[in-house]
C-alpha positions as CSV (number, residue, x, y, z in Angstrom):
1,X,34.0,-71.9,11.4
2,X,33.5,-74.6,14.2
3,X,30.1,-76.2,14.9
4,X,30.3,-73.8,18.3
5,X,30.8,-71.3,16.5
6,X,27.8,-71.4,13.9
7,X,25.4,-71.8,16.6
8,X,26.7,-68.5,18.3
9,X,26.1,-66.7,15.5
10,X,22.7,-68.0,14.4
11,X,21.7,-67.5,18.0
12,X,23.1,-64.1,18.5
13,X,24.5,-64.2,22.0
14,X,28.0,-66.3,23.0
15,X,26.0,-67.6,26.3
16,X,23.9,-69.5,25.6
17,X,21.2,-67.2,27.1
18,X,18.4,-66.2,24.5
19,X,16.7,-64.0,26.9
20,X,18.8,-61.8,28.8
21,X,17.1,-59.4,31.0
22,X,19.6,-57.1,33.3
23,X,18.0,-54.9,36.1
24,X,14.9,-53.9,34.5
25,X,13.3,-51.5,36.7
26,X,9.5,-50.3,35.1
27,X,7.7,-47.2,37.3
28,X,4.4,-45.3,36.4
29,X,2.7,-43.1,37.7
30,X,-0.5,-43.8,39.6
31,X,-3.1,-41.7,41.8
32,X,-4.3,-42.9,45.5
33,X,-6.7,-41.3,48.0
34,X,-4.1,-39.0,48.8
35,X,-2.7,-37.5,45.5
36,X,-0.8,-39.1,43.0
37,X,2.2,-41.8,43.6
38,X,4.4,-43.5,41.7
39,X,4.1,-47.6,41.5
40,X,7.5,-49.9,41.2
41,X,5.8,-52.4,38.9
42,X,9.8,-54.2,38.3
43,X,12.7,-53.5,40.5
44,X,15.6,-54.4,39.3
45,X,14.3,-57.9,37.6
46,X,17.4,-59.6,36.0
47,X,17.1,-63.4,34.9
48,X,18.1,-65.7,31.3
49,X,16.8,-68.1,29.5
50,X,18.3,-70.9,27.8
51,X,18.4,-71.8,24.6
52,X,15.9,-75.3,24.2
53,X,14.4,-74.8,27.8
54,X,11.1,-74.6,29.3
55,X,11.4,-71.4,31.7
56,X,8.5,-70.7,33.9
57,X,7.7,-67.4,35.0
58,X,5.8,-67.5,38.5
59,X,4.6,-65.2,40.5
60,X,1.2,-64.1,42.1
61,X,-1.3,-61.4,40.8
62,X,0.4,-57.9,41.0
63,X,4.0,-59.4,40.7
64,X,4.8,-57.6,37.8
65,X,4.9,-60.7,35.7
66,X,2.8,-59.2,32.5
67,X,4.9,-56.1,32.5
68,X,7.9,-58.1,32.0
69,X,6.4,-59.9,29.1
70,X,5.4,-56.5,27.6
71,X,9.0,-55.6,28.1
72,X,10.4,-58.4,26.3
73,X,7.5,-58.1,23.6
74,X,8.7,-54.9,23.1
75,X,5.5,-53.2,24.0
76,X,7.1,-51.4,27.4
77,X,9.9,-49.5,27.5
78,X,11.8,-50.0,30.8
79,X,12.8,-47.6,33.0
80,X,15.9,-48.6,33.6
81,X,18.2,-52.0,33.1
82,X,18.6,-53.7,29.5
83,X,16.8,-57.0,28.0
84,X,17.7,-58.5,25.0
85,X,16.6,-61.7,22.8
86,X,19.2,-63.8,20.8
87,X,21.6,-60.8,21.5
88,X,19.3,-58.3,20.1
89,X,17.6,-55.4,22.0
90,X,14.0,-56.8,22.9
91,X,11.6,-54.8,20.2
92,X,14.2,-54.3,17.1
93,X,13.0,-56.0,14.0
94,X,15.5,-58.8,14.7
95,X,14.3,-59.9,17.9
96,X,10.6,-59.6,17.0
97,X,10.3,-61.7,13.7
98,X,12.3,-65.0,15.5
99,X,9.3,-64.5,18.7
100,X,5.9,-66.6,18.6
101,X,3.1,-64.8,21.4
102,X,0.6,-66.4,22.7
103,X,-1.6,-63.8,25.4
104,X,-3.3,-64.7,27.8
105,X,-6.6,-63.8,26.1
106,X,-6.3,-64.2,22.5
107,X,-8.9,-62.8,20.5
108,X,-9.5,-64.4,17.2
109,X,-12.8,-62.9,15.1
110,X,-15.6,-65.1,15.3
111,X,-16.1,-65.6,11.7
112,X,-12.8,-67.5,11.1
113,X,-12.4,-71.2,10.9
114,X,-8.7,-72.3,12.7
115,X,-7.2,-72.1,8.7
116,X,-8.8,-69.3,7.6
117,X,-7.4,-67.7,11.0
118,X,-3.6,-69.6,10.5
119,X,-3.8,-68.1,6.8
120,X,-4.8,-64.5,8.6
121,X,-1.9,-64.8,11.1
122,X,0.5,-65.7,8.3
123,X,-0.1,-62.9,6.5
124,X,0.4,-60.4,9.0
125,X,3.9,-62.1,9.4
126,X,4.7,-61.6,5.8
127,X,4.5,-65.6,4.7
128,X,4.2,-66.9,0.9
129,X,0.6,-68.4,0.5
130,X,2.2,-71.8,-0.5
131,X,4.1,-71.6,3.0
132,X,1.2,-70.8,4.8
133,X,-0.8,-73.6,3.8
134,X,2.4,-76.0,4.2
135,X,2.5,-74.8,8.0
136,X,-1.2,-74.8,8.7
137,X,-1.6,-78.3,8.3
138,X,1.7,-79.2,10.3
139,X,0.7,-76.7,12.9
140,X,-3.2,-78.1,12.6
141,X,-1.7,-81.6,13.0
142,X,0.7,-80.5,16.3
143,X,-2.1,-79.0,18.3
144,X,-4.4,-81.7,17.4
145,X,-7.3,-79.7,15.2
146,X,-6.9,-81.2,12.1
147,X,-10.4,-82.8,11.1
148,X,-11.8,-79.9,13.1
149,X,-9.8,-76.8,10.8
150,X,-12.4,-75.9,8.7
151,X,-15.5,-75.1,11.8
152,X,-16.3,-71.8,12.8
153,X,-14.2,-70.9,15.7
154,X,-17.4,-69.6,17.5
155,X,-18.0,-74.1,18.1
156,X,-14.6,-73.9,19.8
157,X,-14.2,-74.8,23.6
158,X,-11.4,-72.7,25.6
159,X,-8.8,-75.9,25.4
160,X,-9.7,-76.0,21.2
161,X,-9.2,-72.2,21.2
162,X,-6.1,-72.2,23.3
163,X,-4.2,-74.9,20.7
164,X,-5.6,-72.7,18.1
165,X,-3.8,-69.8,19.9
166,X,-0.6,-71.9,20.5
167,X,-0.9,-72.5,17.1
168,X,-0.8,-69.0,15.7
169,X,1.7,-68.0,17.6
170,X,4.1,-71.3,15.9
171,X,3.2,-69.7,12.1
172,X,6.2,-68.6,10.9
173,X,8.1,-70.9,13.4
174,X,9.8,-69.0,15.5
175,X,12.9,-69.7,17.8
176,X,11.4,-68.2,21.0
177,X,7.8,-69.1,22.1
178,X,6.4,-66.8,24.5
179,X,3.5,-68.0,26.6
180,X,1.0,-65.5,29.1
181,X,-1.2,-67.9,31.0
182,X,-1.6,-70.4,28.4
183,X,-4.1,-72.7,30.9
184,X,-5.6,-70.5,32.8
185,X,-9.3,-71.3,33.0
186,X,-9.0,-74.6,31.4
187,X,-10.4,-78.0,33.2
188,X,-8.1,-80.6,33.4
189,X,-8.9,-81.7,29.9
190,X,-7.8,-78.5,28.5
191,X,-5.0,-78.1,30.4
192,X,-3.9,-81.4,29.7
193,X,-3.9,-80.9,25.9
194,X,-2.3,-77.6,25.9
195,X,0.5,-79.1,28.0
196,X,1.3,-82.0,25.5
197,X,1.5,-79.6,23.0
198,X,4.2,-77.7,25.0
199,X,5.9,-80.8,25.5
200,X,6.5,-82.1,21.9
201,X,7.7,-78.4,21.4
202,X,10.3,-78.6,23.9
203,X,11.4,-82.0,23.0
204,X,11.6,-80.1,19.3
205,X,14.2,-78.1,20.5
206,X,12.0,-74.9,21.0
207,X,12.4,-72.5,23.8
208,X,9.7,-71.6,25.7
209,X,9.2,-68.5,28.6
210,X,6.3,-69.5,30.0
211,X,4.4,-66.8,32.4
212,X,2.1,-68.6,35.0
213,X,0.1,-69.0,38.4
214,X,-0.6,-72.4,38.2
215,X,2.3,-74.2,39.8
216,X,1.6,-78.0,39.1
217,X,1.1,-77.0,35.4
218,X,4.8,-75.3,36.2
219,X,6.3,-78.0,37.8
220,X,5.2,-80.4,34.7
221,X,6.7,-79.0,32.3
222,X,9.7,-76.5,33.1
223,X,13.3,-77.3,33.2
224,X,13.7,-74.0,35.6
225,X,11.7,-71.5,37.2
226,X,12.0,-67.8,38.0
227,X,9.5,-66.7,41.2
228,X,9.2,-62.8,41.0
229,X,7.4,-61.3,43.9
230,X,6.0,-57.2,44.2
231,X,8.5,-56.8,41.3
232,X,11.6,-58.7,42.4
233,X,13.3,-61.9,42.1
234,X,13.2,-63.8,44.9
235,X,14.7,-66.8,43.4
236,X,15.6,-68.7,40.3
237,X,16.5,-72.3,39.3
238,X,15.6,-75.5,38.9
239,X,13.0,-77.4,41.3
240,X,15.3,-78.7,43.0
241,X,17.8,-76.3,43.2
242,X,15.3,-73.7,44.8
243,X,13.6,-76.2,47.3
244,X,17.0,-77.0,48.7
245,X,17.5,-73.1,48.9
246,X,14.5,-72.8,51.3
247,X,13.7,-75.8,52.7
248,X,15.3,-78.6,54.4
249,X,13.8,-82.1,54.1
250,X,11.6,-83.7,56.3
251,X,12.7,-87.2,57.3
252,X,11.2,-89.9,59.2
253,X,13.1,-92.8,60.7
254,X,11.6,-95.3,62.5
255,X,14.2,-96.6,64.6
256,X,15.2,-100.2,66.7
257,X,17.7,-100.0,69.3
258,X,19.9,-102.8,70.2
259,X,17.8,-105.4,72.2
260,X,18.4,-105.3,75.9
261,X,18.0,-101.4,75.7
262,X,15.0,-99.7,77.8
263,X,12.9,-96.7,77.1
264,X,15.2,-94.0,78.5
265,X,18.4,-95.6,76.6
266,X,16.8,-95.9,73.7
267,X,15.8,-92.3,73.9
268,X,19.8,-90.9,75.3
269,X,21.3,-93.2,72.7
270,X,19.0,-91.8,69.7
271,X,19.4,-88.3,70.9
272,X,23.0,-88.5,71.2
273,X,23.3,-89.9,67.3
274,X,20.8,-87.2,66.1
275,X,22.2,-83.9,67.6
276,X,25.7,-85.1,66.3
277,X,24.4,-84.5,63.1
278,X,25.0,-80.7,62.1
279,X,22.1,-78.7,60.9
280,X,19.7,-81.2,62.2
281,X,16.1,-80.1,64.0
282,X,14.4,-83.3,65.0
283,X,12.2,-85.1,67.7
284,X,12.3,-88.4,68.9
285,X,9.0,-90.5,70.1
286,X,8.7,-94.1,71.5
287,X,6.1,-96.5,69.2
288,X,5.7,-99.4,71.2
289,X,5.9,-100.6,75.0
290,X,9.0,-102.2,75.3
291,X,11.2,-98.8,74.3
292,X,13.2,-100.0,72.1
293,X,11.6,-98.7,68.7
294,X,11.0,-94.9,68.3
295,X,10.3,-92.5,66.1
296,X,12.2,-89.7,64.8
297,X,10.9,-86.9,62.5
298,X,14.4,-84.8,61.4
299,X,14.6,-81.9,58.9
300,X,17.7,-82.3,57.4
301,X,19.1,-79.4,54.6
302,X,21.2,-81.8,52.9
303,X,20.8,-85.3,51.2
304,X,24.5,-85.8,52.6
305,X,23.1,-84.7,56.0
306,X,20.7,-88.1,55.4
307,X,24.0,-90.5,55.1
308,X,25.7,-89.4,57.2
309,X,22.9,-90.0,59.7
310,X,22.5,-93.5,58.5
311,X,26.3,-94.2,59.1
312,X,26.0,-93.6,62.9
313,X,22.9,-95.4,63.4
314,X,24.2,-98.6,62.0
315,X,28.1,-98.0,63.8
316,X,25.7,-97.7,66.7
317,X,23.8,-100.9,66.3
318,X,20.5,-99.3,65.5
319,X,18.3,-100.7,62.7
320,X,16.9,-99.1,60.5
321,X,13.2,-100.2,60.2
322,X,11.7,-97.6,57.4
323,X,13.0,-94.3,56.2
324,X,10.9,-92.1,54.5
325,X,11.9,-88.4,52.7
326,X,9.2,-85.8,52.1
327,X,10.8,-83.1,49.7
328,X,9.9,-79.6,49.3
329,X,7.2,-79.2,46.6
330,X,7.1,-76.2,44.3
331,X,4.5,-74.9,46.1
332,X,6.2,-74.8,49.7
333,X,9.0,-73.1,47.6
334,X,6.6,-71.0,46.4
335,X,5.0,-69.8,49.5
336,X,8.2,-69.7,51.4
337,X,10.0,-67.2,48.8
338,X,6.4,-65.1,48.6
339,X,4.7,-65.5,51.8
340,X,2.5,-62.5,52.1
341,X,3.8,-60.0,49.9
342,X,2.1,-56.9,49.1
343,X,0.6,-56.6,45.7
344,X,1.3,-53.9,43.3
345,X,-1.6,-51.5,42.0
């Protein structure tokens, strides 16, 4: 059997994809001042995730973001549509004992210490006691709370108690790490360390479905992105990919025109470059007295939309003074694909 061929079968699925979710629709029923109604909670939600990435789930509250997690957890049944991990239908046996969860609020008993609750955890997942301790102290080490294992968890702060929660849900090292909010409520600090630890796990070859509202943490640390709105996709890629989807980019030229030019030529000649460019809003403005320098502010779609700009400026004897390019950030994606959408309850 080829090398191809052994990983398709140890993953399960010919794709690539190790989460494979195909119009999953989720409905319950709900009561409202006037009588009962029913509530769309996903509609029609299909996406994948690749093996060895970092896929962020983002959405605001009332997106339908946990109930998707549930789904894939195997806690929810769908209404309708199919998901699947490594090939296998999300809550069979199979699926479930290659999945690492970490909630959003985990609950760990207050008498524990971080081993004593690693050694609990294993248990429940069926591990020998000589593997348990074996993978306490590498998972101890990873999050950064060896030295500190053998403390009550009750002396924990919420960035201590979140590794310790990243680190239960790495026990019996599974293929799939599924993350609900893993820094929500954290300072910086917190969130800092929780993302390091994300990190070395994805440069590990782990892959991680990380649900989220916090869209710097996001934008750190995800390789691609699904944004999922009053229960629907409104886009998915990377960064990149979805800012170019939504937003052109703003550019700023600031402009000299061939000397001997006034004002108003300065102005016709830039305006005549400009609006032969297709696809191109912009606005040009004089910056000093004697005309001959402006600036222009131009949103451009395209980075080839950029060149070819700059190719008619200099075939038309204008220099080129400064150019600056203000790209889309996750958050104007964000906004742009949400806007204000109506929340689900």
């Amino acid at each position: 059997m080829s090398s191809t061929s052994t990983a398709e079968a140890e993953d399960g699925c010919s794709d690539g994809a190790i989460v494979d979710v195909r119009g999953i629709r989720k409905s319950y029923g709900g009561w409202s001042p006037l009588g009962k109604r029913q509530v769309n909670a996903l509609r029609g939600v299909s996406l994948q995730a690749d093996k060895g990435e970092v896929f962020g789930l983002l959405g605001p509250n009332g997106a339908g973001k946990t109930t998707l997690i549930k789904i894939l957890l195997g806690v929810v049944k769908p209404s309708d549509g199919s998901a699947s991990l490594f090939g296998e239908s999300v809550g069979s046996t199979a699926a479930r004992r290659r999945v690492g969860y970490l909630p959003e609020s985990l609950r760990v008993d207050r008498h524990h210490t971080a081993r004593s609750a690693l050694k609990f955890y294993g248990r429940l997942s069926g591990m020998a006691s000589r593997d348990i301790a074996r993978r306490s102290d590498e998972l101890l080490d990873l999050v950064g709370l060896q030295g500190r294992d053998r403390e009550s968890v009750r002396r924990f702060s919420k960035g201590m108690y979140q590794r310790l929660g990243l680190a239960q849900a790495l026990m019996h090292d599974p293929d799939l790490l599924v993350l609900d909010e893993p820094t929500d409520g954290l300072d910086p600090v917190g969130r800092s360390e929780v993302r390091k630890v994300i990190e070395r796990l994805r440069d590990a070859g782990k892959t991680i479905f990380l649900n989220s509202h916090i869209l710097q943490e996001v934008e750190m640390v995800c390789t691609r992105v699904a944004i999922l709105a009053a229960g629907e996709i409104r886009g998915t890629g990377t960064i990149e990919q979805l800012a170019h989807e939504t937003e052109a980019e703003q550019v700023t030229f600031e402009l000299a025109c061939p000397a001997g030019t006034d004002t108003d030529e300065s102005h016709d000649q830039l305006t005549a470059i400009f609006s032969a460019v297709e696809e191109c809003e912009f606005k040009v403005t004089p910056i000093n007295l004697e005309g001959r320098t402006h600036r222009v502010v131009a949103m451009m779609p395209e980075q080839h939309r950029v060149d070819e700009t700059v190719d008619r400026l200099r075939a038309s004897g204008v220099s080129i003074v400064r150019l600056e390019v203000k790209r889309p950030t996750l958050e104007d994606t964000f906004m742009k694909l949400v806007g204000d959408t109506e929340v689900n309850l």
